[in-house]
N, C-alpha and C positions, 0 to 999 in steps of 0.2 A: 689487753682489755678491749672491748667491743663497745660499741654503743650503749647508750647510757638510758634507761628506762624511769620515767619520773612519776611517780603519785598524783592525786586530783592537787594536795598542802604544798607540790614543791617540791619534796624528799622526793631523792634519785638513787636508783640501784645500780649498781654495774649487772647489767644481763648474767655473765660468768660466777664473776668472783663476789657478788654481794656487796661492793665498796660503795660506803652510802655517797651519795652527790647531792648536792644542793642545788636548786633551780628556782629561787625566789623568785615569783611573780611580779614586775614592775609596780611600785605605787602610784597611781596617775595621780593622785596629791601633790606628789613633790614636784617641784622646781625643774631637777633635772628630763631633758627626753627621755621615751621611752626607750629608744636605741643604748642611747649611753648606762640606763640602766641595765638592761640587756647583756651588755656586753660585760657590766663590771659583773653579774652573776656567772657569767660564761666563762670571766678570766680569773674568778676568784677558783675556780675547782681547778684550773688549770695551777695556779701557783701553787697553790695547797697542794700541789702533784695526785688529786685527786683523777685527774687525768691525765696522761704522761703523754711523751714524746711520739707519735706515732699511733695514737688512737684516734677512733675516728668518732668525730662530735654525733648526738642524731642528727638526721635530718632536716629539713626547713621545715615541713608539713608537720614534723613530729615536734619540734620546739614554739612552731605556733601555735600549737594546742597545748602543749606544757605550760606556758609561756603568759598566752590570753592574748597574745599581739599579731597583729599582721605580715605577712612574708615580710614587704618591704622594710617596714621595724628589724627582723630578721635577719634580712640582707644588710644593712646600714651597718648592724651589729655586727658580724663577720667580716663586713669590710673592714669595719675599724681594727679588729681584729688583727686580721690579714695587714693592714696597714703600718702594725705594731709591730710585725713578726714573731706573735704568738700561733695565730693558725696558717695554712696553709691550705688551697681552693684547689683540686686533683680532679678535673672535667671527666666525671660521669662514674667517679669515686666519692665524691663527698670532701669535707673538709677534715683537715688532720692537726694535730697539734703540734707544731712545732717546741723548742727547747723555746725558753721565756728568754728573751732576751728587748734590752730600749733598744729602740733602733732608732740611727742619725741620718744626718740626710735629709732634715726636714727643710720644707721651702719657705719656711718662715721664722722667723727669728723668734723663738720659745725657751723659757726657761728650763732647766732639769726639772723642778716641780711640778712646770703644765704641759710636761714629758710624761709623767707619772701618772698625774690625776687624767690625761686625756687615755690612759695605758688602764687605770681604773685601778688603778696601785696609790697607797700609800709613801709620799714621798716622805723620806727624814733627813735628818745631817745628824753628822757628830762634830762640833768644833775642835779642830785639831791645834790652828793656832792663825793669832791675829797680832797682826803690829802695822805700824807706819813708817818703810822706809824709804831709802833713796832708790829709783827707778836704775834698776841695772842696763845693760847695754842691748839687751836683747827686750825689756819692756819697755824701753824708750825707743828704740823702734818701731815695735807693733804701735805705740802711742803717738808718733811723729816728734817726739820733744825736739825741741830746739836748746834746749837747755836744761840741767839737771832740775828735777821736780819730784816732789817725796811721792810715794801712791800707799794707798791704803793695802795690807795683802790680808785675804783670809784666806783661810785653808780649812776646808771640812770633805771628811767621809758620804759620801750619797751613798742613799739606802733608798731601797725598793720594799715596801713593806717589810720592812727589818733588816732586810739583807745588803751587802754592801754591793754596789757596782762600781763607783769610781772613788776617787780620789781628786778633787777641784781646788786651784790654786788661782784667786781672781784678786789681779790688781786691777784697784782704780786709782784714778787722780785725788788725790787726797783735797786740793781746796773747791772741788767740784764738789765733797759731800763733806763739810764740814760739820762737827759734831758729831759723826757716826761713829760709832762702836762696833768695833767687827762681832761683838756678840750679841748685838742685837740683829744679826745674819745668823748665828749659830741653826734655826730654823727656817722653815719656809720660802719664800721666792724671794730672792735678791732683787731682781727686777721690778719687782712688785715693790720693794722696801723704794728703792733709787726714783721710781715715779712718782709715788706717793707721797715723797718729804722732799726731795731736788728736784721734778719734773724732766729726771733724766729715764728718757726713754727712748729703747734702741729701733734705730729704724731699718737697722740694718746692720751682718754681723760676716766675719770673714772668718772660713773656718780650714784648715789644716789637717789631716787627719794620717799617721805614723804609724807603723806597725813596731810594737816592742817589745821589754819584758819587762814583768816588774822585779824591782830592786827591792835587795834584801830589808827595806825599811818600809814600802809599797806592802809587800806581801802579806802580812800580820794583819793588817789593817783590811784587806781586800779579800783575807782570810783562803789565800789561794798558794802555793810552793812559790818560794823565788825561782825567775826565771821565767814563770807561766804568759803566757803571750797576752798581750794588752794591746788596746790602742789609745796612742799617744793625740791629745786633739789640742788643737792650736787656737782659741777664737778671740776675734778683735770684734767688740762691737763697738756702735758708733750711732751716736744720738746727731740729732742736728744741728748740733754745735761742733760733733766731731769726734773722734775715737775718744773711748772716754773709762775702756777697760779690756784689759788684756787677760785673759783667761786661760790655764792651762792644766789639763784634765787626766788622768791616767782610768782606763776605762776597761775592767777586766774582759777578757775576750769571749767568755764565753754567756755572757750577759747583756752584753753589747754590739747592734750590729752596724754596719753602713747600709743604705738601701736610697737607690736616686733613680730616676725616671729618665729616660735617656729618647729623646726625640728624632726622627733623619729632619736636618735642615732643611731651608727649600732654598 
């Protein structure tokens, strides 16, 4: 596929092959920035595999006419892009589409859902299962217990606009959120739930990350062969009162990446 040709409405053709593309116009009505709208038109063709792995986006000057927006709008948008590890920026080539894939590695402590919605994807879960037990030896750890303490566990399917990426198993301190129902998490941000009604919010999270496979009970669910390589993510967050949930994630590997910004000290 080549470059993407767009109408005055928005409607996109692939140059070659005819493959219609979509390139809605930003509404300067809503709420959100231009950019971020920008970007979720830009990555919605891309998920739809309406433009695949190794094609190449138009231009800047051609999408800010497509478009109605400004280069900068433009650029902001491919950065986020680029920041997602959906495109990819090839100096004096243009930008290319990378395989969709979350990418980790973020510098700030974010849930999977404002993973998603900043990715311009629809986040979901499937509730796999929820109870309340005793903190085993390896989450009493990551938790610092001093003494045996129950924790809340859920366990849900993450999905990327329907599709699954991980597998998430989060224990909390069970008398830190008293009254919760792990199926009032079956959706949306956990995070979000834990601020909102316990004013527990992480200010900080410690994260682990493992190369492995998933197991014959993993695979079904992640809709991938057993054995197919994953990364295994370890993370402890910690409100100001102190670690307050241990999370642990099976993340299929090809929808998932690591990406960190690496400085020379002085």
């Amino acid at each position: 596929m080549t470059d993407s040709l767009a109408g005055p409405e928005g409607a996109a053709a692939d140059a070659d092959a005819g493959v219609p593309v979509r390139l809605d116009r930003p509404d300067r009505s809503r709420p959100e920035p231009l950019w971020h709208q920008v970007a979720q038109t830009l990555s919605t063709n891309i998920e739809e595999g309406i433009w695949s792995p190794g094609d190449r986006l138009p231009g800047e000057g051609q999408l800010c006419e497509l478009l109605g927006v400004s280069r900068i709008t433009i650029r902001h948008a491919l950065q986020k892009l680029e920041d997602h590890g959906l495109v990819r920026k090839e100096h004096g080539r243009g930008t290319f589409v990378r395989s969709s894939r979350l990418v980790g590695g973020s510098e700030s402590v974010t849930s999977f859902s404002r993973e998603m919605q900043d990715l311009g994807r629809r986040p979901g879960s499937v509730l796999l299962d929820t109870s309340v037990v005793m903190a085993d030896a390896r989450t009493a750890s990551a938790l610092e217990l001093d003494k045996p303490r129950e924790v809340l566990r859920i366990r849900r399917l993450r999905t990327g606009d329907g599709r699954p990426i991980g597998i998430q198993t989060a224990h909390i301190l069970r008398d830190l959120v008293p009254g919760l129902d792990g199926g009032e998490v079956a959706d949306g941000s956990l995070y979000d739930l834990l601020q909102q009604r316990f004013g527990l919010a992480p200010v900080q999270a410690e994260e682990v990350y493992r190369v492995g496979t998933a197991s014959e009970e993993e695979a079904p669910l992640l809709e991938v062969e057993a054995g197919s390589p994953v990364f295994l993510v370890l993370r402890v967050a910690r409100s100001e009162r102190g670690p307050f949930e241990f999370t642990t994630s099976t993340m299929r590997g090809d929808r998932y990446e690591i990406r960190t910004t690496l400085r020379q000290s002085t």
